[in-house]
C-alpha positions as CSV (number, residue, x, y, z in Angstrom):
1,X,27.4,50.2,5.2
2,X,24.2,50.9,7.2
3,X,20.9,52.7,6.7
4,X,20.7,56.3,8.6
5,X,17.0,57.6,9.3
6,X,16.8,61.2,10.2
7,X,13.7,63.4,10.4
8,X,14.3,67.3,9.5
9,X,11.7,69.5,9.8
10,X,10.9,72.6,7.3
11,X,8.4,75.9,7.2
12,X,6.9,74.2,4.0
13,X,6.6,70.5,6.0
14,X,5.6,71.9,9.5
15,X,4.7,68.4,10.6
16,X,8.0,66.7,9.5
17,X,8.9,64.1,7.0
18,X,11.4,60.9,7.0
19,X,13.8,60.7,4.6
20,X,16.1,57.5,4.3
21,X,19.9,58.2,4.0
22,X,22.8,56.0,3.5
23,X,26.7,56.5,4.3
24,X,29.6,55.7,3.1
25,X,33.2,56.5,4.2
26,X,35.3,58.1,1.9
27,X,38.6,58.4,1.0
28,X,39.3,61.7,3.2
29,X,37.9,59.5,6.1
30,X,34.6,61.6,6.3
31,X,31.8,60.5,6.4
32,X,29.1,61.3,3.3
33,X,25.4,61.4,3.8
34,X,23.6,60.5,0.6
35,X,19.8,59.9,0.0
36,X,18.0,57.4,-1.2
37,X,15.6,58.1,-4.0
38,X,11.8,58.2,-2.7
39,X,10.8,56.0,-5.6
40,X,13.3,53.4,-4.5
41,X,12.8,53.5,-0.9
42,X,9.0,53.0,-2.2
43,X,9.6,49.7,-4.2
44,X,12.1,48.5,-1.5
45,X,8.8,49.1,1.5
46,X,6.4,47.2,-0.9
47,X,8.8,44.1,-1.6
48,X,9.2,44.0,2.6
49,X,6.0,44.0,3.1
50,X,4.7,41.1,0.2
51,X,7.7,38.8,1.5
52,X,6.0,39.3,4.8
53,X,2.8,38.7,3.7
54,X,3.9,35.5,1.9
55,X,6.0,34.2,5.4
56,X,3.0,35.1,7.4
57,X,0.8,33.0,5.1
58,X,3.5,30.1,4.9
59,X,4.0,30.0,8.2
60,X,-0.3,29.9,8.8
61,X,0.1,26.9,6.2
62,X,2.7,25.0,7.8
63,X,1.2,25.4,11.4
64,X,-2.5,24.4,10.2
65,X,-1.4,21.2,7.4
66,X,2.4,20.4,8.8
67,X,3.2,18.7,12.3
68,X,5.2,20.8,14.4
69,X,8.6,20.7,13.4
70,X,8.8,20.1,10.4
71,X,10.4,18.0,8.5
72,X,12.6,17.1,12.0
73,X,9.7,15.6,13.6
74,X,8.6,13.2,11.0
75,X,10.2,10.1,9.1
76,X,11.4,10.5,5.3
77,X,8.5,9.1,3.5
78,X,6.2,11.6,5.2
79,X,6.3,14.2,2.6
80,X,5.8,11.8,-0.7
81,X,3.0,9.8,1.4
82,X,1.4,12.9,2.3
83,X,1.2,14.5,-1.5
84,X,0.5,11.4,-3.2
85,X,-2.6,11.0,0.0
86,X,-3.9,14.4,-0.7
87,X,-4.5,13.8,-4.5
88,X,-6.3,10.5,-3.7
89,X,-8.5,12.5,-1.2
90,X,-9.2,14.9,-3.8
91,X,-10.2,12.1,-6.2
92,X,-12.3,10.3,-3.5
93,X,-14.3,13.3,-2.7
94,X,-15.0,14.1,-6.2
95,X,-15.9,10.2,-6.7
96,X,-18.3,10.7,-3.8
97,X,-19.9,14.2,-5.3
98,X,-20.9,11.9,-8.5
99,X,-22.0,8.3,-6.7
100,X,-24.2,10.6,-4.3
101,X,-25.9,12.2,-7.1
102,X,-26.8,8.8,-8.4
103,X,-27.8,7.9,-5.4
104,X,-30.6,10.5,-4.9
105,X,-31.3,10.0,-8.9
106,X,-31.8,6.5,-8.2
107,X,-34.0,7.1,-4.8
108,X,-36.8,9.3,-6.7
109,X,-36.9,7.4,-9.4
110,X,-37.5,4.6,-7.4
111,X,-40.2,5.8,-5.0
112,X,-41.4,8.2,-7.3
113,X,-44.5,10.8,-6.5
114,X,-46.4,8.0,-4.4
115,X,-44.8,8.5,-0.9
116,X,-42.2,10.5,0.2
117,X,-41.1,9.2,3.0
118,X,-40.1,5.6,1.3
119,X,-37.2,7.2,0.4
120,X,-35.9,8.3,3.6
121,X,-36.7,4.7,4.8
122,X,-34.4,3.4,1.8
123,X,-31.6,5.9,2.8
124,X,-31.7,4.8,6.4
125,X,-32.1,0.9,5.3
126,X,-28.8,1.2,3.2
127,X,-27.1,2.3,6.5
128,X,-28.7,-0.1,8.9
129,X,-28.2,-2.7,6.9
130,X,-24.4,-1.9,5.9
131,X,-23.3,-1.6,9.6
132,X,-24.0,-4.9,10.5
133,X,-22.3,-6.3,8.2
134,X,-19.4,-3.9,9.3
135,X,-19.7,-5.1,12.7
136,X,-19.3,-8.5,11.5
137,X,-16.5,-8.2,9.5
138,X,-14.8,-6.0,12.5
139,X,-15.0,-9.0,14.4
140,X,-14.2,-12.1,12.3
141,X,-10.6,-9.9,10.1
142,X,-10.3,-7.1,12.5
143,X,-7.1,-8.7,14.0
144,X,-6.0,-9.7,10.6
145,X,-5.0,-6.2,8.7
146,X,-2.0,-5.7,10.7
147,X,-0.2,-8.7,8.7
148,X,0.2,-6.4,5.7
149,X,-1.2,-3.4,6.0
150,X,-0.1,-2.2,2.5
151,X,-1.9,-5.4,0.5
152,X,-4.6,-4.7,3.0
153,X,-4.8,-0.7,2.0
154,X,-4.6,-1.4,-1.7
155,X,-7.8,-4.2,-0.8
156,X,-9.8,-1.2,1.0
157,X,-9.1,1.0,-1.8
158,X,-10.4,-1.6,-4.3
159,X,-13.5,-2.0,-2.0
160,X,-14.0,1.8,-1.8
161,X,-14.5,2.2,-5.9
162,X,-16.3,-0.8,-6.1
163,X,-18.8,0.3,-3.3
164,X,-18.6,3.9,-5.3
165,X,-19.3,1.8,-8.2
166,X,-22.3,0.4,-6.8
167,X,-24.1,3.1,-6.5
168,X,-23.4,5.2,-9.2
169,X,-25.0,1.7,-11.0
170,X,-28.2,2.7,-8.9
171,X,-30.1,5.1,-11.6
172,X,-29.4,2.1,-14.1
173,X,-31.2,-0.7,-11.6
174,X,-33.5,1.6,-9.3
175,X,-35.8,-1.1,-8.5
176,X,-32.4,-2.4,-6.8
177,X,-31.8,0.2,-4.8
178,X,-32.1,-0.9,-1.4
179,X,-29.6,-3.6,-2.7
180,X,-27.1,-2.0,-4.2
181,X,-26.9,0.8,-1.8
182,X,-26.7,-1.9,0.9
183,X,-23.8,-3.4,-0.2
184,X,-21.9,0.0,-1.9
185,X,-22.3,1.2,2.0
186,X,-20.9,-1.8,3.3
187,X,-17.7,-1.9,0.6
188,X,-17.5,1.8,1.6
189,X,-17.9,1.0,5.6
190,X,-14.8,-1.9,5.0
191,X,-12.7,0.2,3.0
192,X,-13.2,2.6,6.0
193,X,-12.3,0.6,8.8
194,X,-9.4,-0.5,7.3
195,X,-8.2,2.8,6.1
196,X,-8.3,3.9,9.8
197,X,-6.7,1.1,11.4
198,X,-3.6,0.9,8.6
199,X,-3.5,4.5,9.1
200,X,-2.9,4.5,13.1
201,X,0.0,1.9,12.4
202,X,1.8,4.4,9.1
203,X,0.9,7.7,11.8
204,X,3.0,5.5,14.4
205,X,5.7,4.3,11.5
206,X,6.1,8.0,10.8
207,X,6.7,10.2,14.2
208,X,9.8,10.5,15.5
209,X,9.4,13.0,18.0
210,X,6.4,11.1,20.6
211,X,4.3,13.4,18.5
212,X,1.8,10.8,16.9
213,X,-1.2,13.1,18.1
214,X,0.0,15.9,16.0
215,X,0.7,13.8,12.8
216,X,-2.7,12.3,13.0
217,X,-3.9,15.7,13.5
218,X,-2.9,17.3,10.7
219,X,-3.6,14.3,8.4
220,X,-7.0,15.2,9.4
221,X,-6.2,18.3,8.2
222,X,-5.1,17.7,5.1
223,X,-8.0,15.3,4.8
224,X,-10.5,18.2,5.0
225,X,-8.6,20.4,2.6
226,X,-8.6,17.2,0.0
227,X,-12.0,16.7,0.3
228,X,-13.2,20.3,-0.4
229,X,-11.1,20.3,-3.2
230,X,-12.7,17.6,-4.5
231,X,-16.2,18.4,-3.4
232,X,-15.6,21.7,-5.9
233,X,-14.2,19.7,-8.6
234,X,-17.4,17.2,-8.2
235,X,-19.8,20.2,-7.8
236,X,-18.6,21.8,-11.5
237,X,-18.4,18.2,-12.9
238,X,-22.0,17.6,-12.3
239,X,-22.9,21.3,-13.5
240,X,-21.3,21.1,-16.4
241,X,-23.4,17.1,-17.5
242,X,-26.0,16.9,-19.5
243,X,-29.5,15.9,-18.1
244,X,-31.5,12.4,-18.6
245,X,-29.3,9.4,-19.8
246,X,-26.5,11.6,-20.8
247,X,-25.7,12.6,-17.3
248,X,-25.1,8.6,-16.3
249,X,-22.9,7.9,-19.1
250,X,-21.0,11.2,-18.4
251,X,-20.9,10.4,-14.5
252,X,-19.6,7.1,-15.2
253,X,-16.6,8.1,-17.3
254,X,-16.0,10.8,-15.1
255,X,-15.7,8.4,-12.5
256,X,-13.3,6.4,-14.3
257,X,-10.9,8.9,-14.5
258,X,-11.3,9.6,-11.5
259,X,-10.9,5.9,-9.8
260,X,-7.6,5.7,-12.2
261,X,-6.3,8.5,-10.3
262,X,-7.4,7.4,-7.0
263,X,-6.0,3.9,-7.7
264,X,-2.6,5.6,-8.8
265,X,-2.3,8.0,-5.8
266,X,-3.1,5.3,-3.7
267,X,0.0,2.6,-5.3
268,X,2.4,5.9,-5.2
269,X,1.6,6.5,-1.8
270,X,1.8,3.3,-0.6
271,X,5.3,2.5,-2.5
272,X,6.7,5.5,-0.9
273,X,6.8,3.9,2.8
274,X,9.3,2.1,4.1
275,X,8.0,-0.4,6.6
276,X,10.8,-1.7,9.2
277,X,8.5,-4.2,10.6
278,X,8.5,-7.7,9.6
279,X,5.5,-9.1,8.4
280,X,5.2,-12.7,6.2
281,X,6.4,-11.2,3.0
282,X,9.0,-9.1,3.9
283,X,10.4,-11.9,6.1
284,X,10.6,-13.9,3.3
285,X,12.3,-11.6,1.1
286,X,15.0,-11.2,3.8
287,X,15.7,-15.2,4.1
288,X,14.9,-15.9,0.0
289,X,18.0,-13.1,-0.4
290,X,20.1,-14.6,2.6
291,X,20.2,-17.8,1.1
292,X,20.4,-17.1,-2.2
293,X,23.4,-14.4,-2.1
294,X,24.3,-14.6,1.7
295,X,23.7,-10.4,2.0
296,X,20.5,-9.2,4.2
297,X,18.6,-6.3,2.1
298,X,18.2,-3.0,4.1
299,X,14.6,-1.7,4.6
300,X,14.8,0.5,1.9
301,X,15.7,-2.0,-1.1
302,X,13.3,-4.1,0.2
303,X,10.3,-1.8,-0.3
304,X,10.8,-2.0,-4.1
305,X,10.4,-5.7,-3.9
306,X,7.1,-5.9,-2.2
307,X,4.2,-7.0,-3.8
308,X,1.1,-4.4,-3.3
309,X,-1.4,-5.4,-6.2
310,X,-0.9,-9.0,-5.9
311,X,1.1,-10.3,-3.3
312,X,2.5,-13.7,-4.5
313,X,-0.7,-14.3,-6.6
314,X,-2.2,-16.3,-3.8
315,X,-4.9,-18.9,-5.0
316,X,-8.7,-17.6,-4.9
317,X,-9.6,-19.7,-1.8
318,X,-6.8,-18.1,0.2
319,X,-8.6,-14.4,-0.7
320,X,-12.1,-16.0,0.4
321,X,-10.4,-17.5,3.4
322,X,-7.6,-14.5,4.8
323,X,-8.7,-11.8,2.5
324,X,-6.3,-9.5,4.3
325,X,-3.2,-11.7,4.5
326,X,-0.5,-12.7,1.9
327,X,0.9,-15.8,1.3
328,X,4.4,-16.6,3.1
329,X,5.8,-17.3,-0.2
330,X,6.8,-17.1,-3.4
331,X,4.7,-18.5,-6.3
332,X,6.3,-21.9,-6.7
333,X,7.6,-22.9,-3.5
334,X,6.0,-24.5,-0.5
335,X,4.1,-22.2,1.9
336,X,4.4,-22.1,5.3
337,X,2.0,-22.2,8.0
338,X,2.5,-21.3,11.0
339,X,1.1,-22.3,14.7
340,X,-0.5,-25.6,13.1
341,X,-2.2,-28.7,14.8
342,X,-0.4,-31.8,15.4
343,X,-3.6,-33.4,13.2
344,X,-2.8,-30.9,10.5
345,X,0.7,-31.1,10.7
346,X,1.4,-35.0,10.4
347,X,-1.7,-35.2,8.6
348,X,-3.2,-38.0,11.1
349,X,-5.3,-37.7,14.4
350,X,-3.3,-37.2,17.7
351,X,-5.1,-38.9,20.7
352,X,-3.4,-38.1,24.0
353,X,-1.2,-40.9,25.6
354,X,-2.3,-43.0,22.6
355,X,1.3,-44.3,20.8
356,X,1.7,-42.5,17.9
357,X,5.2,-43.6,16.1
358,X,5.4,-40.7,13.7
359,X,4.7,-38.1,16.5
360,X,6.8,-40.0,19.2
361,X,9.8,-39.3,16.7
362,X,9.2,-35.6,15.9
363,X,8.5,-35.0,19.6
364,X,11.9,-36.4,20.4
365,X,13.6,-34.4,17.7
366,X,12.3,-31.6,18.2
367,X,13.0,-32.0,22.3
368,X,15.0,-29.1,22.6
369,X,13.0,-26.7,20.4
370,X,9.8,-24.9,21.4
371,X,8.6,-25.9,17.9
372,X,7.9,-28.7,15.7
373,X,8.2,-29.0,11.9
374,X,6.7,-31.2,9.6
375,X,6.6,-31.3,5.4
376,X,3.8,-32.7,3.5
377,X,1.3,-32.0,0.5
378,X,3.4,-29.1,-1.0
379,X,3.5,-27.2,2.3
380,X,5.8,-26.5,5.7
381,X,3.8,-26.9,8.7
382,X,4.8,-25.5,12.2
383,X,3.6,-26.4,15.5
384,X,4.2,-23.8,18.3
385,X,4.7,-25.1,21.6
386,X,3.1,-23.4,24.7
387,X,4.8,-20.2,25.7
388,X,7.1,-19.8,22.3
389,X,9.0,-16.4,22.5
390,X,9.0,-14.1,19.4
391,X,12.4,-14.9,18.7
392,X,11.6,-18.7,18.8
393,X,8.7,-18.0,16.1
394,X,11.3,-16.3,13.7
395,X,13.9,-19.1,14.3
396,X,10.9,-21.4,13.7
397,X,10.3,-19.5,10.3
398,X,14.0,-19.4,9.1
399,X,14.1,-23.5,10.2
400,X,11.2,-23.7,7.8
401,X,13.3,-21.7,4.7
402,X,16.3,-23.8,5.4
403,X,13.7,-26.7,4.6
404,X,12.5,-25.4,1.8
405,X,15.8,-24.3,-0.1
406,X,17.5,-27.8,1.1
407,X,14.6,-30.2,-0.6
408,X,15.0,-27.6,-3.3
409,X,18.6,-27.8,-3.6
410,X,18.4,-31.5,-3.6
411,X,15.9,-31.6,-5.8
412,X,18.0,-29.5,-8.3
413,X,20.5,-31.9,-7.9
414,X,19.1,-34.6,-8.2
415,X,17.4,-33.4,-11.5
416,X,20.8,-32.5,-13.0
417,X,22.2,-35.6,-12.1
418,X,19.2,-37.2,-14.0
419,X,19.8,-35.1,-16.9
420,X,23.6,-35.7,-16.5
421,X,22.8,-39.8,-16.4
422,X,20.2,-39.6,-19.1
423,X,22.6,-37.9,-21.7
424,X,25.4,-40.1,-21.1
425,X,22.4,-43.2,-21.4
426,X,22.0,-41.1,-24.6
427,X,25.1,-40.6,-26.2
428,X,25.7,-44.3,-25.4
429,X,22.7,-45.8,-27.0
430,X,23.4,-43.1,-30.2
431,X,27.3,-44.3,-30.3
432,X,25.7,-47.9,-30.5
433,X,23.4,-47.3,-33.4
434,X,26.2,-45.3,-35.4
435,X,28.6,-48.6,-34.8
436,X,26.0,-51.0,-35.9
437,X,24.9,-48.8,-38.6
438,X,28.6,-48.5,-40.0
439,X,29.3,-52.3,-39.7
440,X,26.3,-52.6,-41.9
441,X,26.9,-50.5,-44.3
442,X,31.1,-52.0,-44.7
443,X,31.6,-54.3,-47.7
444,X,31.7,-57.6,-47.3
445,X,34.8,-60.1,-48.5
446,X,35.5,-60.5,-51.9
447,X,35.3,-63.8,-53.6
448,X,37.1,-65.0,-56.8
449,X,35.7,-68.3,-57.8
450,X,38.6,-70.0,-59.7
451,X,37.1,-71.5,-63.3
């Protein structure tokens, strides 16, 4: 079947009209003209021209928020990362409507009516004062955030509400304010910095197509379109509080909800990648599973076993010390550290050419190797020679795991074997005192004295 158009002309339509006409063959092999309603040709025009409407505005979507071809062009994960990163923008942004309200609460009622410009010089402190500490920490953990960048995103995001924190605390302390502002714009400036950097590395994780400029582009993007939506959902939120103290206890559980959400966007999106890099922790899973059931997890059954929140609850002074690193193991057994000094390592000081009997051995074991291992106060140190390839530092790594689950294996055994020796000791020593009480407890001989 097909559609037939023809335009007839008439003395009551001088100018013409256009009918719509379908055909159909029939059984005396003619062909039969029939018309279509003008009602139904009507509907049929309008539905054409909303579905075009809605591709045109889909395809205006997808070409301003979505990397060119799309979903070829990207990895898997892109899609949940993406919608779970939205929602945490839009949370962030509202987050940031409320803390700068506070902020500018906090600033008049601090300088008050006495001189206005004491407030500017408190707003520009607050940012002085913040990017030098951001310049600092740039330079002292910048090199760090690679190690893990999911514990290390889940940290920023931490830092981010507790700088947001900060200052919506500012109307509460306003004689603080160049304090707390200070340091709420330095928790924001970290959180920053390592957003950015952990982003480049996920954009990079996530292109498949050399397109990493376009991905990053369109995460911009979507970051703008978050943060509007936010801004308007943290515009009516502060319209519709009260005024006076009613407004800071409404912004602050406002701002609870919203740091939930922001929190929970931010796990969801960060659970949804699958990293095929190796870093400390997920090196670790791969050997603990090796030699535990001999089978090497795939990338995406090991992202369920990573630890975001916590990873392997590493002590305080580790947090203090390598606030963006995890530990290389699991609570319980030995760490390992890697590229230590022979002082460190043998836990005694190394002179040059001075003989040393402990390092004279090791060095002479360890001839062949371009690394040296050593075991001592609950922990697996590793020397790196000069020059060590990459694959030398993972064989260095795995030599360290084979350490650990051999002195744990022999542990074990030698545990059991105590337990097996100390029951046997047991049940001996018990069989003993049931003999001894039994021969006690048997009657004597019985004697007849004869009259």
């Amino acid at each position: 079947h097909g559609i037939l158009f023809i335009k007839e002309t008439s003395t009551e339509n001088f100018f013409g009209k256009l009918h719509n006409y379908y055909y159909t063959h029939g059984a005396d092999n003619r062909i039969h003209i029939n018309a279509i309603p003008r009602l139904k040709y009507q509907l049929a025009a309008q539905e054409a021209e909303r579905h075009s409407f809605l591709s045109s505005t889909k395809r205006f979507l997808t070409q301003c928020f979505l990397p060119q071809g799309y979903p070829r062009t990207v990895g898997k994960d892109y899609y949940n990362f993406q919608k779970w990163t939205f929602l945490q923008g839009i949370a962030g942004s509202a987050s940031y409507v409320l803390s700068t309200q506070a902020l500018l609460t906090s600033v008049g009622v601090s300088a008050g009516a006495a001189l206005p410009a004491a407030a500017a010089i408190s707003w520009v402190l607050k940012d002085g004062l913040a990017s030098v500490g951001l310049v600092l920490f740039a330079g002292k953990f910048g090199a760090r955030l690679d190690s893990d960048i999911k514990s290390a995103r889940w940290k920023g995001d931490m830092l981010h509400l507790m700088g947001v924190g900060l200052e919506m605390a500012t109307p509460l302390f306003p004689g603080y304010f160049l304090v707390f502002a200070s340091v709420a714009n330095l928790a924001k400036g970290i959180a920053g910095l390592v957003t950015g950097s952990i982003r480049a590395s996920i954009n990079r994780m996530l292109s498949l197509a050399e397109n990493m400029g376009d991905v990053t582009a369109k995460h911009q993007s979507q970051s703008l379109a978050a943060y509007l939506v936010g801004m308007c959902l943290g515009m009516g939120i502060t319209l519709s509080l009260p005024a006076g103290v009613g407004a800071v206890t409404g912004n602050f559980s406002c701002f609870s909800v919203l740091a939930s959400v922001y929190l929970y966007a931010s796990y969801r999106a960060l659970r949804s990648i699958t990293l095929k890099t190796l870093n400390r922790q997920r090196t670790n899973l791969i050997m603990t599973e090796w030699f535990e059931k001999k089978t090497v997890p795939f990338p995406e059954t090991l992202k369920s076993s990573e630890k975001i929140i916590l990873p392997w609850a590493a002590p305080f002074s580790t947090w203090l010390t390598r606030p963006f690193e995890s530990s290389s193991t699991t609570p319980g057994m030995p760490d390992i550290v890697l590229g230590a000094t022979i002082s460190d390592a043998y836990n005694t000081p190394y002179t040059p050419g001075a003989h040393n009997t402990i390092f004279g051995h090791v060095t002479h074991l360890f001839r062949n190797e371009p690394y040296m291992l050593n075991y001592h106060s609950g922990t697996v140190w590793v020397v790196l020679k000069k020059g060590i390839s990459q694959l030398s530092v993972l064989r260095a790594y795995y030599h360290s795991h084979l350490l650990i689950h051999t002195m744990l294996r022999d542990i074990a055994e030698a545990e059991q074997a105590w337990r097996v020796q100390r029951s046997a000791q047991f049940e001996s020593e018990h069989h003993e005192v049931e003999a001894e009480d039994a021969q006690g407890s048997r009657p004597g001989p019985i004697r007849i004295d004869h009259a």
